[in-house]
N, C-alpha and C positions, 0 to 999 in steps of 0.2 A: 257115192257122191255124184251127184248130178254131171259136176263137171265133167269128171271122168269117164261117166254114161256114153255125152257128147264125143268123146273123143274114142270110141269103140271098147272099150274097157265093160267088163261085167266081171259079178260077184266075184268068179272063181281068180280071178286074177289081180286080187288084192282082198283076198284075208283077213289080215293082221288088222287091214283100217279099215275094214268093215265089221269088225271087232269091236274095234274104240269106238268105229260112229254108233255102233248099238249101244254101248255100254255109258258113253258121255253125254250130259247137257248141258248146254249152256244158258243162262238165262238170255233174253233176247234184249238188247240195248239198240234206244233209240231216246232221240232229245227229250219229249215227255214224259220219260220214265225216270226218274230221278233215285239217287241211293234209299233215302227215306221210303218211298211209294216203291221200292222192292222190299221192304224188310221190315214191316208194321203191321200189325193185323190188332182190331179192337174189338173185342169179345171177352161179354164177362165180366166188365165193369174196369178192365182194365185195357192198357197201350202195349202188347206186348213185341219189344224191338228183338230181331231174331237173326239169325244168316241163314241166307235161303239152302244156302249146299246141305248145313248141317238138318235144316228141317225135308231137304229131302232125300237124307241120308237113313233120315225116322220111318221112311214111310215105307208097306209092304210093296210087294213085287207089282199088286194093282194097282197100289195109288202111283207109287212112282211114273208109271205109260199113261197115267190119266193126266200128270201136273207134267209130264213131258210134252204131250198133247195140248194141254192149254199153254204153256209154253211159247209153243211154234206159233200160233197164233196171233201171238205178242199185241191184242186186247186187254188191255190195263182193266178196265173193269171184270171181264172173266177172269182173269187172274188170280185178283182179288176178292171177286166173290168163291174161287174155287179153295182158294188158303181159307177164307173166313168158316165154312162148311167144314174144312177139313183138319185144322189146325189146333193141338191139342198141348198143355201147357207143357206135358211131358217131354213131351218133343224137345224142348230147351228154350232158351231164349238168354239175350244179352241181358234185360233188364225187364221190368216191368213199371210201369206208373198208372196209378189210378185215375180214372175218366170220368166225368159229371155224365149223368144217363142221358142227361138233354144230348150231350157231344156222339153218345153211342146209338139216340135214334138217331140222329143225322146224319151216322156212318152207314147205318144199315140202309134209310130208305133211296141215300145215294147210292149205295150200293147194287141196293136193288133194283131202283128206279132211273138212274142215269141215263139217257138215251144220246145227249148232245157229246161230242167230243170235249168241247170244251170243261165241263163238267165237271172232267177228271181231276183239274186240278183244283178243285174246292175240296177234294181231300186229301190235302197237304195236309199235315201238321208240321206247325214250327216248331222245333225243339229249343231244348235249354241249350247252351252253349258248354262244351263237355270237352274231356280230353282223355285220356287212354283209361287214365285213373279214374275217372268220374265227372259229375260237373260241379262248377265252380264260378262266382261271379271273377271275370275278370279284374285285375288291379286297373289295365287300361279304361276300363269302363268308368271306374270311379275317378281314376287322376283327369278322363276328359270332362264328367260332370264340375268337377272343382275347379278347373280351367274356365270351363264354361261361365262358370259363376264369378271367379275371380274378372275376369276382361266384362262381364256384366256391371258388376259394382264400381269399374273405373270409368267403363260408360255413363252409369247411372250417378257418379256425383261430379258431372263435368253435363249436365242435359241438355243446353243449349247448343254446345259446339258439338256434339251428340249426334243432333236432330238435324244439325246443319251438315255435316260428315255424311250422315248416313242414308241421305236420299242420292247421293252421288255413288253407293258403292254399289258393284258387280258380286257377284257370285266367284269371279276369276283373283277379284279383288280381297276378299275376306281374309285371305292369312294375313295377306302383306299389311291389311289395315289393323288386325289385332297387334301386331309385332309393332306397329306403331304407338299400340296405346298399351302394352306391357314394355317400350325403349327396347324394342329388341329386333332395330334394324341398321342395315349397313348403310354405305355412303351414298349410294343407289338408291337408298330407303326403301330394300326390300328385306323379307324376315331374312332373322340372322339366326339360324340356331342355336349356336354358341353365346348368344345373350340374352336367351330365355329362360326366367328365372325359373320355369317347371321342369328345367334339365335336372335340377337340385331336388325333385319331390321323385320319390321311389314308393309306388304302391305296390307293394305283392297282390299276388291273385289270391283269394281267400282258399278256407280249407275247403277238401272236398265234403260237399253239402249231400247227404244220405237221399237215394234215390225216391226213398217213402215218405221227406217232404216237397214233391214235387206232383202237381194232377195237370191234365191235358182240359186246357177250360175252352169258351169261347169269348173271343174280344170284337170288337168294333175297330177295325183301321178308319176311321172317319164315319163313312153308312155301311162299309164295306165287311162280313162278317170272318173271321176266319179261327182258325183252333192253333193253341200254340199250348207248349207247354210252360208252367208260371211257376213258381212259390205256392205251395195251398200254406193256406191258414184259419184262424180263425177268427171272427166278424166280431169287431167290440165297435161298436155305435156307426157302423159303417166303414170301417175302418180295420183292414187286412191285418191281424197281429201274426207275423210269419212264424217266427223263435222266440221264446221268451230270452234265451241267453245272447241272442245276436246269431252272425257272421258274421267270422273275425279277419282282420283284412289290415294286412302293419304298412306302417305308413311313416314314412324318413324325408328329415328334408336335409340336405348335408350342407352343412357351416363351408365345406370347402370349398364346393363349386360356386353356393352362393359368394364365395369370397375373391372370386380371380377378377379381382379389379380391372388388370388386364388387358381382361375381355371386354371391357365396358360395360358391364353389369349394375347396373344400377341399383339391384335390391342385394339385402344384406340381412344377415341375419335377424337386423333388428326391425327390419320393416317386409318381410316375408316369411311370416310365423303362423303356424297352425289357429293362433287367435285371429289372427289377420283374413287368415282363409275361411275362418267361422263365422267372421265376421263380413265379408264376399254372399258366402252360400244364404246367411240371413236376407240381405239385401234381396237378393236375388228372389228368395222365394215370397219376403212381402211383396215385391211386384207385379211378379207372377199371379199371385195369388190374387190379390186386389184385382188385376186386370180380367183373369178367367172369370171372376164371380160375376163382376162391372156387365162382361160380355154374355154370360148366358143368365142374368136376372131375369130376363125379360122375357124368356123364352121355357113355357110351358114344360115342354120335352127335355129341357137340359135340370131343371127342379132337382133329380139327383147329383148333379157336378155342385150344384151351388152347395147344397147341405152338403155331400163332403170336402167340399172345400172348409164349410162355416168349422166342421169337425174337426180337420185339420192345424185350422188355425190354434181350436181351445187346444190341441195338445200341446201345439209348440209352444203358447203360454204354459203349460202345465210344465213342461220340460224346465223351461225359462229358470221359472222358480226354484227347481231343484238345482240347477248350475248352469246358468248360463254360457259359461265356455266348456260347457262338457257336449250340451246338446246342440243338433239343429237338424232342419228336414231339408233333404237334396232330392232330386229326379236325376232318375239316370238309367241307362238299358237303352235296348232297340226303339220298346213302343213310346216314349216319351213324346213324342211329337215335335210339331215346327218350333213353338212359341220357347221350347224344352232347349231347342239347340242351337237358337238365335238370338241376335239381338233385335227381333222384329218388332217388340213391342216396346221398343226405345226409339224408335222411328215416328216423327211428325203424324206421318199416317202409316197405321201398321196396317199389314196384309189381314183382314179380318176372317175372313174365310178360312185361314189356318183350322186345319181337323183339330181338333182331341180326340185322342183315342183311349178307347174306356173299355171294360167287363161288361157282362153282361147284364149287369145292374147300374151299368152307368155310370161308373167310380173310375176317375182318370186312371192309366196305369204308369207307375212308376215311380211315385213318390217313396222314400225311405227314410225313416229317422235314424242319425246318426249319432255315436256316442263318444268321444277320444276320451281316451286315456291314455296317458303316455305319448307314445307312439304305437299306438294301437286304435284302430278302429272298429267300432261294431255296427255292424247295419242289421235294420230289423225292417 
């Protein structure tokens, strides 16, 4: 060890750890190196996620001193380009997911071609959101899309006082002003927990979702390109079919909490009902919907939003017909966007500039058709 060089010490006078320091590596940490960007490698048409110990637990007596060596170096693209040469499915791996070829030339020529620091991290990929067992859409993801819709639809049939409200609010300002238009604040008139009636909605996290429907695509954050992992599916008139049977995802709203008078709760079983909240997320997504198409008509390059929005629409009619309080389409997840998670476009003048973020064909991301039964939900 270096240290103890300085301080007149040599080999024979420490053995033992000079033993371990032959014998051990560490991988080398630093801020740009992230958990993901140590433990991914795309080769082969697939993402395969791996731990670094065990794949260099695989390797012979030469490769080991070679990936020790690049290692010490701690060059994220040599790194990477030295696993992608070397890395063999045998070896193991956590998982694997399948990659569009577009996604795997553009790993390889950055790979190869990277020169700038910066660089490095245009090969991130976002993963699914996962847990020991597998991944799973979270319940929280969907109880905040139906929030989101529910305080939309009480916005949207009160539009005056609306429009008048919301050119005064802040960013700091937003809970305490939803908790005012769900009656669910204190004397202060700031949000009260205890009198919000989403205390009463229990979404579970859905089952775990098998790792071979999942591919590593490329999206659009605004103009911005990046790789994330999605739902694959299959393409009926523009239009992502994930699962023919859903993801199932239960969904409770409990009589008791809705009922602590108490508290000063104002909703109640009879007027905070899964029909109610059906009847929210409809609201929400004609407007939505009407406003994206209004906004990108006109505009050459958006030509794909607008047909799949027009697609959109025929399904939700088509759903209509079959049960109206059984179906309806929600957005919800990371890539949803501004218009997704605001009431921006309830506003006098809305922020126009707001991104969509779209696939590579241009198709928003994150819309879902929703099914209840019971208390059960299915997203597809």
């Amino acid at each position: 060890q270096p240290y103890y060089k300085s301080l007149g010490y040599g080999n024979e006078d420490t053995p033992i750890m000079n033993k371990y320091y032959d014998e051990c590596f560490s991988l080398p940490m630093y801020p740009s190196l992230s958990e993901d960007e140590q433990e991914y490698v795309i080769k082969n048409g697939y993402m395969y996620k791996f731990n670094i110990s065990s794949l260099y637990d695989n390797l012979d007596k030469e490769k080991k001193e070679q990936f020790l060596t690049i290692l010490k170096k701690t060059n994220l693209l040599e790194i990477r380009t030295w696993i992608l040469n070397n890395y063999k499915e045998e070896y193991g791996y956590i998982y694997k997911v399948k990659v569009e070829n577009s996604i795997e030339k553009k790993y390889n020529a950055k790979i190869k071609g990277s020169s700038n620091r910066n660089e490095n991290n245009q090969l991130e990929i976002e993963e699914f959101i996962s847990s020991m067992n597998g991944k799973y859409i979270p319940g929280s993801s969907l109880k905040g899309a139906i929030r989101e819709a529910f305080v939309f639809s009480l916005l949207h049939d009160d539009k005056y006082e609306t429009e008048r409200k919301l050119e005064r609010i802040t960013r700091k300002d937003i809970k305490d002003f939803e908790g005012k238009v769900l009656s669910a604040i204190n004397s202060r008139e700031k949000f009260d927990i205890s009198k919000d009636p989403f205390r009463a909605l229990k979404v579970d996290d859905s089952e775990i979702i098998q790792s071979d429907k999942f591919a590593i695509e490329e999206i659009k954050i605004g103009n911005i390109p990046s790789m994330v992992e999605l739902l694959k599916g299959d393409y009926d008139k523009g239009i992502k079919v994930i699962e023919e049977d859903g993801i199932k995802l239960f969904v409770k709203i409990s009589d008791y909490l809705l009922g602590k008078t108490d508290k000063g709760i104002e909703y109640s079983k009879d007027n905070f009902t899964i029909i109610d909240i059906q009847d929210a997320i409809d609201t929400k997504f004609d407007v939505v919907v009407e406003y994206e198409i209004n906004k990108f008509s006109d505009e050459k390059k958006a030509a794909g939003i607008v047909k799949f929005y027009r697609e959109l629409e025929n399904i939700r009619v088509n759903l209509k017909q079959i049960d109206k309080d059984k179906y309806g389409i929600i957005r919800l997840g990371k890539f949803t966007g501004f218009n997704a998670k605001s009431v921006n476009i309830l506003k006098k003048n809305p922020v126009k500039e707001s991104r969509v973020n779209t696939d590579y064909l241009k198709r928003p991301l994150g819309w879902a058709i929703i099914k209840i039964e019971e208390d059960k939900v299915w997203i597809q």
